[in-house]
C-alpha positions in Angstrom: -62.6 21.9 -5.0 -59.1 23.3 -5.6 -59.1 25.5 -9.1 -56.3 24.0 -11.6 -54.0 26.5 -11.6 -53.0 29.0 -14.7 -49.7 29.1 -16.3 -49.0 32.8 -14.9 -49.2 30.9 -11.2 -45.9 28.7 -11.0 -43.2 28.9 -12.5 -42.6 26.9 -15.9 -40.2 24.3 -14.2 -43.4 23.0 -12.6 -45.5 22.8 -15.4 -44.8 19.0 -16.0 -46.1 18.0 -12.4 -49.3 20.4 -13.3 -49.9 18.9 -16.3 -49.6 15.3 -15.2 -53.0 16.2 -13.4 -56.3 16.6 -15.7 -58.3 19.4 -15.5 -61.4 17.5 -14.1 -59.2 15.9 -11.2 -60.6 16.9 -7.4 -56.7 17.1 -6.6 -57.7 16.9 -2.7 -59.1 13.3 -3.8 -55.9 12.5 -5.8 -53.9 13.4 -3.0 -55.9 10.7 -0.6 -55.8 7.9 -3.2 -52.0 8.7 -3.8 -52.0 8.1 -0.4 -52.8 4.2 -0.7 -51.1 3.6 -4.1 -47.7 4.9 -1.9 -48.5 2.5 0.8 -49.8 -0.5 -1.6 -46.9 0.3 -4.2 -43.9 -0.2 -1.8 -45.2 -3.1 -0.4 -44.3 -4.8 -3.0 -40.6 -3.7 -2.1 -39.0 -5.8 0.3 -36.4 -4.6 2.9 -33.9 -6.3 0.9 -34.7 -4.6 -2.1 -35.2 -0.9 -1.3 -31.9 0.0 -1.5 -31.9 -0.5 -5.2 -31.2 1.5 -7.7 -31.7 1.0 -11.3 -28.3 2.3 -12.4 -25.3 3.9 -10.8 -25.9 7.3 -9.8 -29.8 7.3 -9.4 -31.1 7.4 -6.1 -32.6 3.9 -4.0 -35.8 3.1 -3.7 -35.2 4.4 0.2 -34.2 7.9 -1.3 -36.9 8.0 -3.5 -39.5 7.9 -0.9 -37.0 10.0 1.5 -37.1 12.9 -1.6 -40.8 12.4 -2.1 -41.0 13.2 2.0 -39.2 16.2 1.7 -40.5 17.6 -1.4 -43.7 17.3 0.0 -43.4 18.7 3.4 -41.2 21.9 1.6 -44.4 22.5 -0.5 -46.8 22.0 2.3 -44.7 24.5 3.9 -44.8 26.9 1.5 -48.3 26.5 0.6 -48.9 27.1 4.9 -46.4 30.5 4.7 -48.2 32.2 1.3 -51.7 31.0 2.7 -51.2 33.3 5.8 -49.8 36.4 4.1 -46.0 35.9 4.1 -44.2 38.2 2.4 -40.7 37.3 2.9 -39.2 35.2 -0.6 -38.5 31.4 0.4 -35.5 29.9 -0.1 -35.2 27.0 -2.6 -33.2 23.7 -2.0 -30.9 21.5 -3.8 -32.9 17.8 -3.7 -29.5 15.7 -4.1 -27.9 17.5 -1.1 -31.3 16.8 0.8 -30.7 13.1 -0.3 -26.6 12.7 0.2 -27.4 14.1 3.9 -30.2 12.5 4.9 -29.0 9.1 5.5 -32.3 7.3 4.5 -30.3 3.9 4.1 -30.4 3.5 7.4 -33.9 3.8 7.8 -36.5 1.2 7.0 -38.4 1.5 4.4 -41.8 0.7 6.3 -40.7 3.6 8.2 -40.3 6.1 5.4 -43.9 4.9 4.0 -45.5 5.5 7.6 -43.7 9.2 7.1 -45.3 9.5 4.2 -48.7 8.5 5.4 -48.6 11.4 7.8 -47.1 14.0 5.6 -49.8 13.1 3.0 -52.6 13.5 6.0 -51.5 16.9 6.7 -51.1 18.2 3.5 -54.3 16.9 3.1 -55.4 18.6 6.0 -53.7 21.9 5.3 -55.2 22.0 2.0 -58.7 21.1 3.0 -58.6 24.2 5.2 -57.7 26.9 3.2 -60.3 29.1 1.6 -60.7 30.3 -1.8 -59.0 33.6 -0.9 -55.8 31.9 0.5 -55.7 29.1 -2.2 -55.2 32.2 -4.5 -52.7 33.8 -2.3 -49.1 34.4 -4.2 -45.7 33.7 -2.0 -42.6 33.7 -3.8 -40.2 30.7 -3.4 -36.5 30.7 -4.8 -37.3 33.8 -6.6 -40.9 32.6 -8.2 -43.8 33.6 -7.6 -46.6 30.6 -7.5 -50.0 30.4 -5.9 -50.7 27.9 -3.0 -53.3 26.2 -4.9 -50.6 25.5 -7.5 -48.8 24.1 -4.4 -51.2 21.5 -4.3 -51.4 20.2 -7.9 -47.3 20.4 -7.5 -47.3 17.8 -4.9 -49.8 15.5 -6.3 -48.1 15.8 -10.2 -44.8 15.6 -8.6 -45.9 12.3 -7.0 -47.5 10.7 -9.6 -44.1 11.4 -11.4 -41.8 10.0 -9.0 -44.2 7.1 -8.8 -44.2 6.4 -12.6 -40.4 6.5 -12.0 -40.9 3.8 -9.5 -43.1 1.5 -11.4 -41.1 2.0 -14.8 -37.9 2.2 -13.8 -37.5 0.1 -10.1 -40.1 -2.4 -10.0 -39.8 -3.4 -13.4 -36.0 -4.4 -13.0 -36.7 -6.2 -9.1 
């Protein structure tokens, strides 16, 4: 089981995904049922409908998911570099510039859930193989240092945010 991380290992910006995960939670199992609620969630989304937005301004459905993708993969890579040792800082990213250039309108939205199948399985995956001593490893990313077991409860909390967001603020107004 992946420890919950400490304040001291991410930065505070993060502490909302962290917390949004109870101290008793296997995350590794959280990450596998997140898995289904994705797949089971946007189903009820059809094609039609996923390029709705619940005011002007906030991202689609489509870019949702699309940000969720990316988010995830960018943590699963940094959780991959500090596991093996890197020492070179990370760069951070800008998630609306990842969105405005990423064109996931013209994707379908089945499409983006199969993507996020397969991210999910290798995060999974990645995480699963890492040992206590590289879960505890520190990298530094956009100038912070964080643990790569804090990179796990990131990606799960930052999930089950984005999917509240869904729920409360998309399906509710379809």
């Amino acid at each position: 089981m992946i420890p919950k991380p400490q304040p001291t290992e991410y930065p505070a910006y993060y502490e909302k995904y962290i917390n949004a995960i109870s101290d008793q939670t296997n995350v590794l199992d959280l990450l596998k049922a997140q898995q289904q609620e994705v797949v089971q969630l946007f189903a009820r989304v059809s094609e039609s409908e996923a390029n709705f937005a619940y005011e002007p301004g906030k991202w689609s459905i489509k870019e949702l998911l699309g940000h969720m993708n990316d988010t995830e993969r960018i943590m699963a890579y940094r959780a991959l570099c500090f596991a093996r040792g890197e020492q070179q800082p990370l760069p951070g990213f800008d998630e609306n510039d990842y969105v405005v250039h990423a064109n996931f309108s013209e994707r379908t939205l089945n499409d983006l859930v199969d993507e996020h199948f397969t991210i999910r399985a290798a995060s999974v995956s990645l995480f699963k193989s890492l040992t206590p001593e590289a879960l505890a490893r520190i990298g530094n990313a956009n100038g912070n240092p964080m643990t790569v077991a804090a990179l796990a409860f990131i990606i799960a909390g930052h999930e089950r945010h984005h999917l509240n967001i869904l729920k409360e603020r998309y399906l509710a107004k379809l």
